[in-house]
N, C-alpha and C positions, 0 to 999 in steps of 0.2 A: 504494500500500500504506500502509495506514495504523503505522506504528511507532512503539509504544508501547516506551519508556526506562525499567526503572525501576530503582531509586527515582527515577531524573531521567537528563535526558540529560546532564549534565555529569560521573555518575560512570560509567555504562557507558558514551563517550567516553572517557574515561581508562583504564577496563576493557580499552578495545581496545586503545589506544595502548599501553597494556605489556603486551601478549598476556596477560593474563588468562582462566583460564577461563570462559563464557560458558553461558547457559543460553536456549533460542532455545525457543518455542512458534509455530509458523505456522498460519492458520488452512486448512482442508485447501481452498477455494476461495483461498489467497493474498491475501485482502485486507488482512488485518492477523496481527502479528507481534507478539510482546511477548520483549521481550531484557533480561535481567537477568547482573550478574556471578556467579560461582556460587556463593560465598559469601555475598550478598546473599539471595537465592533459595532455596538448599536443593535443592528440590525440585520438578520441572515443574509439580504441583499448588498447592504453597504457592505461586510465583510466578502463578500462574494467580487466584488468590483475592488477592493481593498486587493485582494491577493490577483489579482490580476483578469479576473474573467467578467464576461457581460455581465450584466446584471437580467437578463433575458434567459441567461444560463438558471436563473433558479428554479425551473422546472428541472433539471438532470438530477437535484442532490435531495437527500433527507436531511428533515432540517432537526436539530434537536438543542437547548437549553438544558447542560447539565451541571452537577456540582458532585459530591461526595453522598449527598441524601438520595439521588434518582436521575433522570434524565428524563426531560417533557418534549415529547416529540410532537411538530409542528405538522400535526397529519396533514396535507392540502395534494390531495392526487390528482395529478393533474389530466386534463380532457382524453390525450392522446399515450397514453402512459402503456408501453411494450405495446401501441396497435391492439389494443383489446375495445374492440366495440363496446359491448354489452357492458352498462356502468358499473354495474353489480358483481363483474366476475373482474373487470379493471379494480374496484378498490377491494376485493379481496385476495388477487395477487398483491397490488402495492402495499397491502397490509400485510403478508404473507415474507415479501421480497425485504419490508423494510424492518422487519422485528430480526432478518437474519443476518443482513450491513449493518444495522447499527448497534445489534448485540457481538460482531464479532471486530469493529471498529471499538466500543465503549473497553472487551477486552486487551484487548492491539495496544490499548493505552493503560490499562492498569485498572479500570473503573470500573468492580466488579458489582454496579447497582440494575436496580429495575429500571425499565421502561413504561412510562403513563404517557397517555395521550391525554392533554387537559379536557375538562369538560365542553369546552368550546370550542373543539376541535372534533368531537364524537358525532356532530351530525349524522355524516356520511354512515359512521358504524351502526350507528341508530336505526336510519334506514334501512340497513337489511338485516338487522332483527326484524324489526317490524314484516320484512316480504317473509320470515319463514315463520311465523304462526297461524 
């Protein structure tokens, strides 16, 4: 995996080392990562343009806010995600695809916690409970 530090690896290093909050972009094949502190970063996008890529690029990554307590993944699947028509079987791959990058990214780095998708981000899960009763 390629992992990108930014601004540098010697402050998101120190970011971890005092449980700092963290702001993680995986790319949805897990090849490469870019981790920024959360203050540094802002926002999944502005670190996304920070380390050097579009900001258009943030349909390719999982987005996740994590610390030493958990990691909140920023569920948002996007329309055309692996060419899966059917919306229902697109966010159950992306939900599928992304509990297995970003549990084996959170490892990669040391962060042996859970994954929650916040409440306001559950819509989409919402919806298909509701299709299978």
């Amino acid at each position: 995996m390629n992992l990108i530090k930014y601004p540098s690896e010697e402050t998101v290093n120190h970011a971890m080392l005092t449980d700092e909050p963290l702001l993680a972009l995986i790319s949805f094949d897990g090849s490469t990562a870019i981790i920024s502190q959360l203050d540094e970063a802002v926002e999944h996008h502005i670190l996304l343009m920070k380390a050097g890529y579009n900001d258009t690029d943030i349909d390719k990554f999982f987005r996740i806010v994590l610390d030493r307590s958990g990691a909140d993944w920023t569920f948002v699947c996007p329309p055309d995600y692996k060419g899966i028509q059917f919306k229902d079987k697109r966010i159950e791959a992306f939900y599928k695809d992304g509990f297995a990058v970003i549990s084996d990214f959170l490892h990669s780095i040391g962060y042996l916690v859970g994954i929650d998708i916040p409440k306001r981000y559950r819509r989409h899960l919402d919806m298909l409970k509701k299709d299978t009763y």
